[in-house]
Every structure is written in structure tokens, then in C-alpha cells.
C-alpha positions as CSV (number, residue, x, y, z in Angstrom):
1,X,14.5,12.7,-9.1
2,X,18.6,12.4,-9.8
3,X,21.4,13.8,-7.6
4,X,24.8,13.8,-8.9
5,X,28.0,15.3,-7.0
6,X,31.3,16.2,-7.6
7,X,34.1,15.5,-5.7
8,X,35.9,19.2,-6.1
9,X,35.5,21.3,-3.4
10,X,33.4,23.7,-4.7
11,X,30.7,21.0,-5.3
12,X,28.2,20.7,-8.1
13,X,25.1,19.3,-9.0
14,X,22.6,18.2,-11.6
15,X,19.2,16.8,-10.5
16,X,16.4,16.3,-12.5
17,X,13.5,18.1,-11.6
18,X,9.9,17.2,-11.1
19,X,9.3,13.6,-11.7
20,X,5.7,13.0,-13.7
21,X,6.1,9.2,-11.5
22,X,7.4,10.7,-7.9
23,X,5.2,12.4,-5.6
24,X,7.8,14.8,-4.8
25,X,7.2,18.4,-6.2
26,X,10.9,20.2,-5.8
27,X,11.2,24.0,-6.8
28,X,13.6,24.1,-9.6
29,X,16.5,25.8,-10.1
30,X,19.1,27.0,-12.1
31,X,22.9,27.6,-12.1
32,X,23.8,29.8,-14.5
33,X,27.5,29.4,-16.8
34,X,30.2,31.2,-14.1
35,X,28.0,30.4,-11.2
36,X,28.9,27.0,-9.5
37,X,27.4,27.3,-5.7
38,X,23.8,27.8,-5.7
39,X,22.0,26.0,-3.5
40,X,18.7,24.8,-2.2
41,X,19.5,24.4,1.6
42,X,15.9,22.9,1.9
43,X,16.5,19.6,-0.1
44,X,20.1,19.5,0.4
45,X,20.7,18.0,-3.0
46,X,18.7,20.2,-5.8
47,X,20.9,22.1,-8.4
48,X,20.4,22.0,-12.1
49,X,22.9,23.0,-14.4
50,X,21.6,25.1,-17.4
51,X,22.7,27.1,-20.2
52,X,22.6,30.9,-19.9
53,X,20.6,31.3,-23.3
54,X,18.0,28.9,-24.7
55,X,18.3,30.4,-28.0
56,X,17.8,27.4,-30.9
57,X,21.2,29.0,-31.9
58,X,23.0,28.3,-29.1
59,X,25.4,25.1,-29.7
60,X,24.9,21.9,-28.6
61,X,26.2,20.9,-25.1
62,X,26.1,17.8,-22.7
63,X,25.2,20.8,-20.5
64,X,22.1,21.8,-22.4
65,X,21.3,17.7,-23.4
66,X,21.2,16.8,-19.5
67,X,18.7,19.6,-18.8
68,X,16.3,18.9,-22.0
69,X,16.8,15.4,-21.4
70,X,15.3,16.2,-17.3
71,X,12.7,18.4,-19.1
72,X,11.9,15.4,-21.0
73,X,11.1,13.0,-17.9
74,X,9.4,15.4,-16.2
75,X,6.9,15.6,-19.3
76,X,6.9,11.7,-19.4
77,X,8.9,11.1,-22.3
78,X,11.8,8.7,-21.0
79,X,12.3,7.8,-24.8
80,X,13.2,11.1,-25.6
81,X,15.6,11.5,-22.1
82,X,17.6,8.5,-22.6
83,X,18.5,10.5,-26.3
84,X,19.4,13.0,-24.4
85,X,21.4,11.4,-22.1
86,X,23.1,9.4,-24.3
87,X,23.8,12.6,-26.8
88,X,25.4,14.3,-23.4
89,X,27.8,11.7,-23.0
90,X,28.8,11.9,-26.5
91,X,29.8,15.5,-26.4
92,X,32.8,15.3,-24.1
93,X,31.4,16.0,-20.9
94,X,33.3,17.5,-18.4
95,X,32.7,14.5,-14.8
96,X,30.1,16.9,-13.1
97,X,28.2,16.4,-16.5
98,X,29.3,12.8,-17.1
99,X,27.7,11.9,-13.3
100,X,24.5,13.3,-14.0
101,X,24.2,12.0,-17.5
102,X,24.5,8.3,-16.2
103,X,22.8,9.0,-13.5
104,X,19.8,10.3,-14.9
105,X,20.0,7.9,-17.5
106,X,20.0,4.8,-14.9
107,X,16.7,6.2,-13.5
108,X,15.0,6.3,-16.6
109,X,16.0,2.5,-17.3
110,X,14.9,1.6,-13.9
111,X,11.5,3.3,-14.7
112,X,11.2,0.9,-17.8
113,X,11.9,-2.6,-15.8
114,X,15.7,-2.1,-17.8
115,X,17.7,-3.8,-14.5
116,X,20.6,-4.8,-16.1
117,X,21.1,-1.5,-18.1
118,X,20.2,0.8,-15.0
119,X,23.5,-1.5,-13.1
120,X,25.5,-0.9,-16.1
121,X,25.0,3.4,-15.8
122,X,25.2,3.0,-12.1
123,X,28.4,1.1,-11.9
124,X,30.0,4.0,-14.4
125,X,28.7,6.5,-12.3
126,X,29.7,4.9,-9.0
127,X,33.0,3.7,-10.3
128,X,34.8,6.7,-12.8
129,X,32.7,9.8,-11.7
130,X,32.5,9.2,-7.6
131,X,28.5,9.0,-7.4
132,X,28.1,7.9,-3.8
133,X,25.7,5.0,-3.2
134,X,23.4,6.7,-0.3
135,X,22.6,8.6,-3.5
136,X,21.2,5.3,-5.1
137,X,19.4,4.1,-1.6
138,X,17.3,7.6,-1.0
139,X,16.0,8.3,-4.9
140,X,12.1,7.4,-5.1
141,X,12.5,6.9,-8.8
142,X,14.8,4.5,-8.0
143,X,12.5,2.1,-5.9
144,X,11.8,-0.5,-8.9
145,X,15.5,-0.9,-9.1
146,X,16.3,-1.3,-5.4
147,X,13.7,-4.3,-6.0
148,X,15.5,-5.8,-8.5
149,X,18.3,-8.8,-8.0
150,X,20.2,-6.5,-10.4
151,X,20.7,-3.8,-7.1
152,X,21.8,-6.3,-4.9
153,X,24.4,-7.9,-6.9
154,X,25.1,-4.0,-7.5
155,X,25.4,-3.4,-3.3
156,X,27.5,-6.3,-3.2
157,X,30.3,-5.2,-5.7
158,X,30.2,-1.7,-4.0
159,X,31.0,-3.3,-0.7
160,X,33.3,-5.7,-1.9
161,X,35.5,-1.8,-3.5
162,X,35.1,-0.3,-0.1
163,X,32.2,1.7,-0.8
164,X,30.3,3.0,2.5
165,X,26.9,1.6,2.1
166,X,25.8,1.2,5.4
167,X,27.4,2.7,8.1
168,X,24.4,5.5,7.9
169,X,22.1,3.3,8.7
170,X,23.5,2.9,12.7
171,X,24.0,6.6,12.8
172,X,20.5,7.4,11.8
173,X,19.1,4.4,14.0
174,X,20.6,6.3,16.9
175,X,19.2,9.3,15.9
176,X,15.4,8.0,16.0
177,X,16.1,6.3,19.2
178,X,17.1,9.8,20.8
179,X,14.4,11.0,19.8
180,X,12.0,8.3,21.3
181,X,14.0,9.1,24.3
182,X,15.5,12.3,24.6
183,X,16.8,12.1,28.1
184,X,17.8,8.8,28.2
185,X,21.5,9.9,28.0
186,X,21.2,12.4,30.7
187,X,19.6,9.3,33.3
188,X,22.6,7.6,31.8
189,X,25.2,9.8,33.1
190,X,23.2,10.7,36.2
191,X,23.3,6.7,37.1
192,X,27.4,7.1,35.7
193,X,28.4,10.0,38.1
194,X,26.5,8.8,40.9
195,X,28.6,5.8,41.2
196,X,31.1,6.9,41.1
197,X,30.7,9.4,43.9
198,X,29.7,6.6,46.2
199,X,32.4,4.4,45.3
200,X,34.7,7.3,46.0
201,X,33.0,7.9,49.4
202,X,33.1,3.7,49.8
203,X,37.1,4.0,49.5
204,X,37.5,6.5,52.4
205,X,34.4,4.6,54.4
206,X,36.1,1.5,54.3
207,X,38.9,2.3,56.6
208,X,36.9,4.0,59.4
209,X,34.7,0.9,59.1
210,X,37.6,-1.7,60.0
211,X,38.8,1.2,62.6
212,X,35.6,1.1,64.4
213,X,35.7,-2.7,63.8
214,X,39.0,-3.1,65.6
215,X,38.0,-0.4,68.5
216,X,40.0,1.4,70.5
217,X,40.5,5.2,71.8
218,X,39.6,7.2,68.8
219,X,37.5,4.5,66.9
220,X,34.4,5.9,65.3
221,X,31.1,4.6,65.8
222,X,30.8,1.2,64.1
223,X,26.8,1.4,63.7
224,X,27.2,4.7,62.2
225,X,30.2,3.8,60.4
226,X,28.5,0.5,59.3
227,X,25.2,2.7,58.1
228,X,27.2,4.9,55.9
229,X,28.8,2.3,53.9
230,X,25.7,-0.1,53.8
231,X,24.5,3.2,52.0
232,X,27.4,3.8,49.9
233,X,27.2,0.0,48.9
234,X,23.8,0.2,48.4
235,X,23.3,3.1,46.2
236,X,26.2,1.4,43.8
237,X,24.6,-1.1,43.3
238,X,21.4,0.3,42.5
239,X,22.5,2.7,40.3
240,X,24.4,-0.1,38.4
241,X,21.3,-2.0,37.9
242,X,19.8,1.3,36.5
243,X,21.9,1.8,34.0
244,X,22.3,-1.7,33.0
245,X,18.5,-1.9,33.3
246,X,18.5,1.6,30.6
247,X,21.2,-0.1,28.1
248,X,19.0,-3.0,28.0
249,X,15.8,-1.0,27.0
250,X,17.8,0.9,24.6
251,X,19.4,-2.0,23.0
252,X,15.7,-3.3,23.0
253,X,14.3,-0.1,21.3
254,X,17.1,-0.1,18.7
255,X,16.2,-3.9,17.5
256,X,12.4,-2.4,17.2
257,X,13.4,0.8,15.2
258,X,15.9,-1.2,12.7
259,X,12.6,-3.4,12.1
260,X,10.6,-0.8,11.9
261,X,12.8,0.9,9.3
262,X,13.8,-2.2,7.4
263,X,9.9,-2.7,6.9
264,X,10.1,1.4,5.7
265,X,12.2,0.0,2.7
266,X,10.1,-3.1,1.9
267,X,8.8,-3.1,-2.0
268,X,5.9,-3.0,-3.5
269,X,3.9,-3.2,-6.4
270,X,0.3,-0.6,-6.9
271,X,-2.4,-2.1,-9.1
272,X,-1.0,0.2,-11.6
273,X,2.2,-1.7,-12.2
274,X,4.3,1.1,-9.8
275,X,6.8,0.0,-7.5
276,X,7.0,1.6,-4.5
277,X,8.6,1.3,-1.1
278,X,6.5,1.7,2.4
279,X,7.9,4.5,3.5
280,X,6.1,6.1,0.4
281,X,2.9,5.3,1.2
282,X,3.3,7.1,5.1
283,X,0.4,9.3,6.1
284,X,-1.8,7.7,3.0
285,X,-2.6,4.4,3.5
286,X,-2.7,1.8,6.6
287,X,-1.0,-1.3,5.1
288,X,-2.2,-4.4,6.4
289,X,0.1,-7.5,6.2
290,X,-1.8,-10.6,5.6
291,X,1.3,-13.8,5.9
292,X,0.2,-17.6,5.3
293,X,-0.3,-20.6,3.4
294,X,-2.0,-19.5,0.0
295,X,-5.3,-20.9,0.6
296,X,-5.1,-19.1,3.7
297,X,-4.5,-15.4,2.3
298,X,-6.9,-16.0,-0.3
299,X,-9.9,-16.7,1.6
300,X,-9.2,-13.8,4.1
301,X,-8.8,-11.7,1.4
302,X,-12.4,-13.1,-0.2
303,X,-13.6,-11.9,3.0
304,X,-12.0,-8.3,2.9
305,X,-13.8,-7.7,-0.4
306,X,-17.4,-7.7,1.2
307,X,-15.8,-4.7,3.8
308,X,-14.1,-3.2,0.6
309,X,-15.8,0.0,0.5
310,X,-15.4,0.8,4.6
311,X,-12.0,-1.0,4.5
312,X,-11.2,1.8,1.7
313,X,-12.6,5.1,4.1
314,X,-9.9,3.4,6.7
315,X,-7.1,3.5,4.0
316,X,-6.8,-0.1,4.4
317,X,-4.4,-1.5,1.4
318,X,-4.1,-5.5,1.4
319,X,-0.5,-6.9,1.3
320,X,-0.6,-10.6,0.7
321,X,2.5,-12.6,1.3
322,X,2.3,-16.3,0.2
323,X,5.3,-18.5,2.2
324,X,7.8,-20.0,0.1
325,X,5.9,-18.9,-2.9
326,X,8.7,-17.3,-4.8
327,X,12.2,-17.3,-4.0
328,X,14.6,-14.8,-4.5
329,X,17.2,-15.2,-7.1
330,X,20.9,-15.7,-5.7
331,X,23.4,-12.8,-6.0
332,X,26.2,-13.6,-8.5
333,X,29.6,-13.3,-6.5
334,X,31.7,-10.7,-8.2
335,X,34.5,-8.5,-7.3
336,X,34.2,-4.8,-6.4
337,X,34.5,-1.8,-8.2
338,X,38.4,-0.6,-7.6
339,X,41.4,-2.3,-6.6
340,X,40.9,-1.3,-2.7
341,X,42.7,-3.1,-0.2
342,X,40.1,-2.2,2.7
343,X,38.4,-5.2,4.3
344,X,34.7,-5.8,3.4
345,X,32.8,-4.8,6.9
346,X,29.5,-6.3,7.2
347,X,26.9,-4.4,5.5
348,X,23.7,-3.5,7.1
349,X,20.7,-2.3,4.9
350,X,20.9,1.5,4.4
351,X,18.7,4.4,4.9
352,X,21.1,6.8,3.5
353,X,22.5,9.9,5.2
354,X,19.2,12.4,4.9
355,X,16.3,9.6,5.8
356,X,14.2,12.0,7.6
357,X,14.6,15.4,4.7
358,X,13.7,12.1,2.3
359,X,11.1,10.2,4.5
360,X,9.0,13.7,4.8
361,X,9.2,14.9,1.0
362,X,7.9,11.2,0.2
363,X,5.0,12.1,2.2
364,X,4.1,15.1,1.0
365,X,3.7,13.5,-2.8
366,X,0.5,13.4,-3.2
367,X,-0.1,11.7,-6.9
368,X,0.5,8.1,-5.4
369,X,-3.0,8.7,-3.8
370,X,-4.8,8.2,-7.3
371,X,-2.5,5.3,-8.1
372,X,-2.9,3.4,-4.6
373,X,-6.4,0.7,-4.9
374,X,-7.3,-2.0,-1.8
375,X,-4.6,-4.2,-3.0
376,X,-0.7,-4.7,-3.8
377,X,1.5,-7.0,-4.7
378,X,4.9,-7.7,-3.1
379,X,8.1,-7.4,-4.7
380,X,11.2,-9.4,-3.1
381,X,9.2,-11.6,-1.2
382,X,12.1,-13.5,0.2
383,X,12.8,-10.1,2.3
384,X,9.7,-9.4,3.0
385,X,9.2,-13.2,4.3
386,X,12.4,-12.7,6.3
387,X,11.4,-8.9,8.1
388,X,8.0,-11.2,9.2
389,X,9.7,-14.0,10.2
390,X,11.9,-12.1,12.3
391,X,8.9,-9.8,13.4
392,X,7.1,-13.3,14.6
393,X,10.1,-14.0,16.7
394,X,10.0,-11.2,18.5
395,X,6.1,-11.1,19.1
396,X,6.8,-14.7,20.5
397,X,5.1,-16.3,17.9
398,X,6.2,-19.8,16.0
399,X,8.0,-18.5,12.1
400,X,6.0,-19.7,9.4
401,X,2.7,-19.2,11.0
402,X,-0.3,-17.8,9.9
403,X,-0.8,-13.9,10.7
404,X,-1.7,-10.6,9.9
405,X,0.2,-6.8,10.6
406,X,-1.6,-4.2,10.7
407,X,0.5,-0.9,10.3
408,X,-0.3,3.2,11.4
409,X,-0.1,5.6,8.8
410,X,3.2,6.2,10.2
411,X,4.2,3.1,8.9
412,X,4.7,2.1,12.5
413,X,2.9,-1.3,13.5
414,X,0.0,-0.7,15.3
415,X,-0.7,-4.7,16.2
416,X,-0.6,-8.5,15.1
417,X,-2.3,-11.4,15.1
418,X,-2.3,-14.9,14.5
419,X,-4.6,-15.9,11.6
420,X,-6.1,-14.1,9.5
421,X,-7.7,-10.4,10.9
422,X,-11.8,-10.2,11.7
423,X,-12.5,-7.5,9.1
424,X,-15.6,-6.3,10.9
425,X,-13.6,-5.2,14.0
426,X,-11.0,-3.9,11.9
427,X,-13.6,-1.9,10.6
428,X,-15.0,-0.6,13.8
429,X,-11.3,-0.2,15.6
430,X,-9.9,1.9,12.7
431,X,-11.1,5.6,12.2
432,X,-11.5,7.2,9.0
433,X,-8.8,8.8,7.2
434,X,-10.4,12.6,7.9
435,X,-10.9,11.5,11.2
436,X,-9.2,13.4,14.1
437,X,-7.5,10.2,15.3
438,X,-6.5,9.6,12.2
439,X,-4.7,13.0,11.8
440,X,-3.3,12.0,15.3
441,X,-1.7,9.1,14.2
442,X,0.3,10.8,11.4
């Protein structure tokens, strides 16, 4: 549920364990008094501090109140955490213990709709006891929060102190898009070193070519001569256009994975009041994007009720977005966390530092499936209106139209539209979720 990490070198940390509201099921584990480097290598970010006896004897520690009070979430009693939380940081705690108490605390405001107060622990945590902010963009139980306008003037201040809260995002971007294409690089340098080699050979050609030009005893042959370099000449400029011709595909295939991820991290709301992102709902459901005028959206989902139940055995879930019919609230301007003096570099939206450890453990919760029901509701619907709008742009279509997205349970798209979908072929064209296709498309 919570990370929290020290900036000694010898690093701790305190995490709550097993969330009753996150799909994520993480192996527990305990780090004994004396013992500060145990360590899941599998989650990368999983140690819980505990006391060495749990004796009702034993005295009372912010130690011991952090781990009752993650013993408390876990159960579902977020009253009875924030105590804890709040008795931790009342019993001189040492910074490891401070971080995770705030922390921890911060996630169990966010799980009550508590913005303002979840900022509040945040900005301690993130400004006196060196939480960094990946931390805040990769927690599930954080995904009401990140919904909030209470987050983004958060981000904002953290930029404005010089905190790094987006320079993963590229890295991982590039990451993806190596995998996509793993040997792009190598066709890259082929094209590269190729090119070179003829323009090397084109500088000694060029010589014997105004030699055989000019004539004379010793002259070599000028159609020869002439061949070779039309060659040399030739294969430069080929091999040029190749690798112009590869940066532009790559440049193209990066625009579609920042989309495509940018859409991962899109909010929403289940029918039971839980606020999720996308990327939590991968390899459960088949979101489909229905964008217009309200009268629009509200007939074509009339019409999806009357295919409910084989929309359902499709894993179909309905995600109406209304245009212009909620804004969101503007960010208060504020100043950042510290007094740094680095320039604020444009932020790009985060996916944090271990998206893929995160996107795959999101997966593999399986409680959302009872929770998920044929429709949602969006939350921040001005970014969800821009991520279409800039999707219609690229489909070639006119922003502010009327269309549907239909999206693979990899949270890919699978294909648009204008208007509203034909729920009949939707029906027939996707398979059912026990399908083999289905398991394909994972």
C-alpha cells in the first residue's frame, strides 16, 4: 500500500501491507530491531518495520503504532490507523519512522475523499523526511488522490522545489518503445556505419574520378571510375533516407506509446464509489470510450443496456464522457517546497521509475473484479477530454466530435469510430473473456 525511504545509505522502509481496497496481495515481512537490510527483491519497495516482541508489555513506540496502525488498514479500519498514525508521530519518531507515519497516514485520508489533509501529510513527508514523489505517482491506494485538484496543485509546488517528477516518464517511454522494436537500434547503426564507409570510399573515389575526367597516360577508366562513385553516392544517400525514414517511425511510435500510457493513468470512478486508474482494470475489462454531446452518450448508452448481459461476457465497461460538461478546477499558483535555485523544467505526466513491476502487480489484483459493473463514471474529465481530443487529432478526425474507443484488455486501443458504436457488431467482433483470443490479447 505505502512506501517510505530513507535517505541513509543503508536504506529503510515501512510499507503497509495488504490493502482490504487494492488488488495487490504482497507477502509481508518483517525487519526485526538490529536488522536494517531485509529486502524483498521481488517488489522492490516492501519492508515493514516491527517490534521484536508483541508482548502487551512491551512499551509503546512510533515503531510498534506504524505497524498496528498498517494492521489496522489492512482489516479496514482507517479510523483506527489514522490513531495510530497520528500516536506514532507523537512519540518522537526517529525520520525513517516519521516518513512512513505521514505517509501511511496520507493514504488513509485519500481513501476517505480527505484531499486537503492527504496534501498536508504529503507535503511533510515530501518536504522534511525526503519521500520521493514517484512514490506518490505508482501507489494504487493513492489513485483517488491523484484525481483530486488537491494533487495537482501538490505536483506543481514539487516542481516549482526542484523535485524530479517526470523525467521517468521519457526513460520508461523509451523502454516500451525498445521493446516494440528491439532491433531498431541495431538497423540504426547499420544505416550509421554504412555511410560512413561509403563516404570514406566517396573521398578517395573522387580524385580518380576527375583523373580519368582530365585523361592522360595513367588515367583510370572514367566509366568504371564513374560506376564506383555513382555507387558510393548512391548508397549514401539511401542509407540516409533509411535512417531518417527509422527516426521518423520511432518518433511516431513514441507519440503513440505516451498516449497510450497517459490513457493508463486516466481516473475513474466503479459503481461502488472506487476510484481507480486504467491501468488497474488491464486484463479485466475492455473499456469502451463513448465521447459526445450528452444527448448523444445517453441514447447510445440506452441502446448498450438491451446487449447488457453479452456486452458483460465481453468485459465491456461503459465510459461516458460528456464535452464541456464539467471543468476542471484551476491550480492555485504557489511556491515550491525548498528554497532551490534550480530552474523549473517542464513537467511531463509521470509513470514513476518501476511502471512495469507496478503495472503487472495491478493486474494480478483480483478483488476489483467484484467491484467492476457495465458502467463508470469519469473523474477529471477535463484530462480525460484533452487525451481524446488529442487522440482525434491523430486519427484524423475533427476535436469535439462525436466517437467511441474501444480499448484491449491490455489497455491498448483496439479501434475508433465516429458516432456512437453498433453494439450488435461489437457483440459479434469481441470474444468472450474465457475465450482463447481473449487470453491472446492479454
Amino acid at each position: 500500500m505505502a512506501v517510505a525511504t530513507a535517505p541513509s545509505l543503508n536504506r529503510h522502509f515501512l510499507s503497509r501491507v495488504s490493502s482490504p481496497f487494492s488488488r495487490v496481495k504482497r507477502r509481508r515481512l518483517w525487519l526485526l530491531q538490529g536488522d536494517s537490510n531485509l529486502f524483498d527483491s521481488r517488489r522492490n519497495r516492501l519492508l515493514v518495520f516491527a517490534s521484536s516482541s508483541n508482548s502487551p508489555t512491551d512499551a509503546l513506540t512510533a515503531e510498534s503504532c506504524v505497524n498496528t496502525g498498517l494492521d489496522f488498514f489492512k482489516r479496514g479500519r482507517v479510523k483506527d490507523a489514522l490513531v495510530e498514525f497520528e500516536t506514532a508521530l507523537s512519540l518522537d519518531p526517529n525520520p525513517i519512522e516519521s516518513q512512513a507515519a505521514y505517509y501511511n497516514k496520507a493514504c488513509c485520508h485519500a481513501y476517505r475523499g480527505e484531499g486537503n489533509k492527504a496534501a498536508d501529510c504529503l507535503r511533510v513527508a515530501l518536504r522534511d523526511y525526503n519521500l520521493k514523489f514517484a512514490t506518490i505517482l505508482n501507489d494504487p491506494d493513492l489513485a483517488s488522490f491523484r484525481a483530486l485538484p488537491e494533487f495537482k496543485q501538490l505536483q506543481e509546488e514539487a516542481r516549482l522545489g526542484g523535485e524530479d517528477i517526470g523525467d521517468s516518464f521519457r526513460r520508461d517511454l523509451k523502454l516500451i518503445s525498445e521493446v516494440r522494436a528491439p532491433f531498431r537500434g541495431f538497423r540504426k547503426f547499420f544505416y550509421f556505419a554504412f555511410s560512413a564507409a561509403a563516404g570514406i570510399s566517396t573521398l578517395f573515389t573522387i580524385p580518380r574520378l576527375i583523373q580519368a575526367v582530365r585523361g592522360g597516360d595513367g588515367a583510370p577508366d572514367l566509366l568504371e571510375t564513374t560506376g564506383n562513385a555513382a555507387i558510393n553516392i548512391g548508397g549514401i544517400v539511401v542509407l540516409v533516407a533509411l535512417f531518417i525514414w527509422e527516426n521518423k517511425k520511432e518518433e511516431e511510435q513514441m507519440v503513440q506509446i505516451t498516449r497510450d500510457e497517459t490513457l493508463s493513468r486516466l481516473p475513474l470512478r466503479l459503481s461502488t464509489n472506487r476510484v481507480v486508474e486504467l491501468v488497474q482494470l488491464r486484463d479485466t475489462v475492455r473499456p469502451v470510450i463513448l465521447a459526445g454531446k450528452k444527448e448523444t452518450v445517453t441514447l447510445a448508452m440506452q441502446k448498450a443496456d438491451r446487449f447488457r448481459t453479452e456486452l458483460l461476457r465481453r468485459g465491456v465497461l461503459l465510459v461516458p464522457v460528456v464535452w464541456g460538461e464539467r471543468k476542471t478546477p484551476e491550480i492555485e499558483k504557489k511556491k515550491g517546497f525548498g528554497a532551490s535555485s534550480k530552474p523549473a523544467a517542464t513537467s511531463l505526466p509521470s509513470i514513476g521509475e518501476d511502471f512495469d513491476t507496478r503495472a503487472q502487480s495491478v493486474v494480478a489484483q483480483s478483488k476489483l473484479k467484484s467491484e467492476i459493473r457495465f458502467k463508470s463514471e469519469i473523474v477529471s474529465p477535463g484530462e480525460w477530454e484533452r487525451w481524446i481530443r488529442d487522440q482525434q487529432i491523430a486519427e484524423g478526425v475533427v476535436p469535439g466530435e462525436d466517437v467511441y474507443i474501444i480499448l484491449r484488455l491490455d489497455g491498448r486501443v483496439r479501434r475508433s469510430g465516429k458516432g456512437m458504436p453498433d453494439w450488435a457488431e461489437i457483440s459479434k467482433e469481441l470474444p468472450p473473456m474465457n475465450d482463447v483470443l481473449s487470453k491472446l490479447e492479454r
